[in-house]
C-alpha positions in Angstrom: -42.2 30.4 -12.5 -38.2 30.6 -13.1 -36.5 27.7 -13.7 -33.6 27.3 -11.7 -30.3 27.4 -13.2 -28.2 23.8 -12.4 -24.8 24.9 -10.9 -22.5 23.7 -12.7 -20.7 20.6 -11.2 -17.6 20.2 -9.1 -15.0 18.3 -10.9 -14.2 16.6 -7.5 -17.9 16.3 -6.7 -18.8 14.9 -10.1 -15.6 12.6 -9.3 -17.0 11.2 -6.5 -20.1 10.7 -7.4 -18.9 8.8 -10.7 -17.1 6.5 -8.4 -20.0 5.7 -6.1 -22.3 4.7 -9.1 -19.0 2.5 -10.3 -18.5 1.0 -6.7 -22.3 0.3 -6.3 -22.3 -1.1 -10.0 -19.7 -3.9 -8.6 -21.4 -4.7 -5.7 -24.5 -5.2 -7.4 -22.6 -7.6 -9.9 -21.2 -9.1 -7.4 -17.0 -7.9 -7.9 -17.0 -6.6 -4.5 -17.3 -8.5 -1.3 -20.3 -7.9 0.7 -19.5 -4.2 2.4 -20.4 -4.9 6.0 -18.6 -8.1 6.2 -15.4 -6.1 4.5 -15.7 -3.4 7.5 -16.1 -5.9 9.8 -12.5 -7.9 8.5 -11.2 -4.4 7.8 -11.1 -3.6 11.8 -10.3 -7.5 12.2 -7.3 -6.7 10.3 -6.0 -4.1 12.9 -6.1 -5.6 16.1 -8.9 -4.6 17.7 -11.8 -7.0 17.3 -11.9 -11.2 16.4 -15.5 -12.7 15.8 -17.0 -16.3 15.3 -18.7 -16.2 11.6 -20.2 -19.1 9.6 -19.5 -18.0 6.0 -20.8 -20.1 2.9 -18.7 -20.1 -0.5 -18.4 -22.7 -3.2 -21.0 -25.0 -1.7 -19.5 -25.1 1.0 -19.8 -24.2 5.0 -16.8 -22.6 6.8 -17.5 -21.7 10.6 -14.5 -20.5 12.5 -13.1 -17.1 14.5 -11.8 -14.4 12.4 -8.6 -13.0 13.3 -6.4 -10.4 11.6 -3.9 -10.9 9.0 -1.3 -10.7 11.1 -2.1 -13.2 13.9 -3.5 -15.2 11.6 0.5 -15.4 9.5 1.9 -15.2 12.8 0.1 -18.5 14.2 0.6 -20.1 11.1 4.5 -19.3 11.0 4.7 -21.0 14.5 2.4 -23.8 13.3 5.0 -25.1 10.4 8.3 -24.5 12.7 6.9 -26.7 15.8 5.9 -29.3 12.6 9.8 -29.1 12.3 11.5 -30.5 9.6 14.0 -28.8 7.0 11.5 -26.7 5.4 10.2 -25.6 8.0 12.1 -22.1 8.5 12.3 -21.3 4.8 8.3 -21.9 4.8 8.0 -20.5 8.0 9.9 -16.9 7.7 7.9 -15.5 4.5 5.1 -15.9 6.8 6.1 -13.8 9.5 7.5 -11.6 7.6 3.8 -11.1 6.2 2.8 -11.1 9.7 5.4 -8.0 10.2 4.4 -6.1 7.5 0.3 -6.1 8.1 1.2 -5.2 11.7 3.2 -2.0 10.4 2.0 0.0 7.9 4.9 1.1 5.5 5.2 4.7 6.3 6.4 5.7 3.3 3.2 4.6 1.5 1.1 6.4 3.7 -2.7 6.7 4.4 -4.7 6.0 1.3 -6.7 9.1 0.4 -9.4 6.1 -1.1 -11.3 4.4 1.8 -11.5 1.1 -0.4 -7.9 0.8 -0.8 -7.7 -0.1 3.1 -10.2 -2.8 2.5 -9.1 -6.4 3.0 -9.7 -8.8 0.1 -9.3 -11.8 2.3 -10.9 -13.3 5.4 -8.6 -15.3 7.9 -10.0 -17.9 10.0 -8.7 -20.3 13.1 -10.2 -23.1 14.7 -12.5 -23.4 11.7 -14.9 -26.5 10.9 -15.4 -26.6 7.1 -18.4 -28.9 6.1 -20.0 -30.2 2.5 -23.7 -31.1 3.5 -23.6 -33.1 7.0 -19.7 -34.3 6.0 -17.0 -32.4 8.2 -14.3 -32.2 5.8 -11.7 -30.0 8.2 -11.7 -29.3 12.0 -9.5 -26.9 13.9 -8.0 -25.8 10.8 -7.1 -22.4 9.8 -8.7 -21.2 6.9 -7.8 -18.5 4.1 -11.0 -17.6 1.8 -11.6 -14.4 -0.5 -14.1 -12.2 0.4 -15.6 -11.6 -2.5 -16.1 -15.5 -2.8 -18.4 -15.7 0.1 -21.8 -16.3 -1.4 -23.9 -15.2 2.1 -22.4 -15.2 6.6 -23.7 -14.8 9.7 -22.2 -14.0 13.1 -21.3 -17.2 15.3 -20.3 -20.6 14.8 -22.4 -23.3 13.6 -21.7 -26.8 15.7 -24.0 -29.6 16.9 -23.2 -31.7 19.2 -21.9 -35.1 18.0 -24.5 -37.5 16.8 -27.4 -34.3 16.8 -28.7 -34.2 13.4 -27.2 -30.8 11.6 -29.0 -27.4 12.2 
């Protein structure tokens, strides 16, 4: 029997490849956010979807709807100027101009050739409850969390009804 002769590698095969075994290395040591939660922020981000999600991170329990980036610097920008005040404008404007800039892509910079370069770091909820055990330490609030902080999530909201014991 011959023994086949290995082709030799691609050098953008043998690229790849080294950056899948990398990629799956960090997820497995926990660098990377979990990957289906990142896709599901990722399309978040542009527009086009907004989910309830209970996430957990750093003992604690954050249930809210995930909205983009945008909306999420947008409604926060309109949040601080109806506060009022003095600071609110200079606090205020930074924000939408965040807002601005994850609603349009800089053209000059392009589409990235590296699907995880488009992938959000950071998961932006509204109207979210944050609880420590039973204790509800935030209602209605909007919430900022890194992804690769969340320790485990699941689609929809947890929240009893007053005076229920907790789920």
């Amino acid at each position: 029997m011959v023994n086949p002769v290995p082709a030799e590698p691609n050098d953008a095969a043998a690229a790849g490849s080294a950056q899948l075994v990398r990629l799956q290395s960090e997820v497995a040591e926990g660098q990377l956010p979990d990957p289906i939660l990142r896709v599901l922020v990722s399309v978040c981000n542009r527009g086009s979807l907004s989910f309830a999600v209970t996430v957990a991170q750093g003992g604690l329990v954050i249930s809210g709807t995930a909205v983009g980036v945008a909306e999420f610097m947008h409604n926060m920008a309109a949040e601080l100027e109806a506060r009022g005040g003095t600071d609110a404008a200079v606090l205020s404007e930074p924000l939408r101009y965040l807002g601005q800039i994850a609603d349009e892509p800089s053209p000059e910079n392009g589409p990235s050739t590296n699907p995880v370069d488009d992938l959000p770091l950071y998961l932006h909820l509204e109207e979210a409850t944050i609880r420590s055990g039973s204790a509800i330490l935030g209602e209605h609030v909007r919430w900022r969390g890194r992804l690769a902080e969340v320790e485990g999530w699941s689609l929809g909201t947890i929240s009893p009804e007053p005076g229920s014991p907790p789920a």
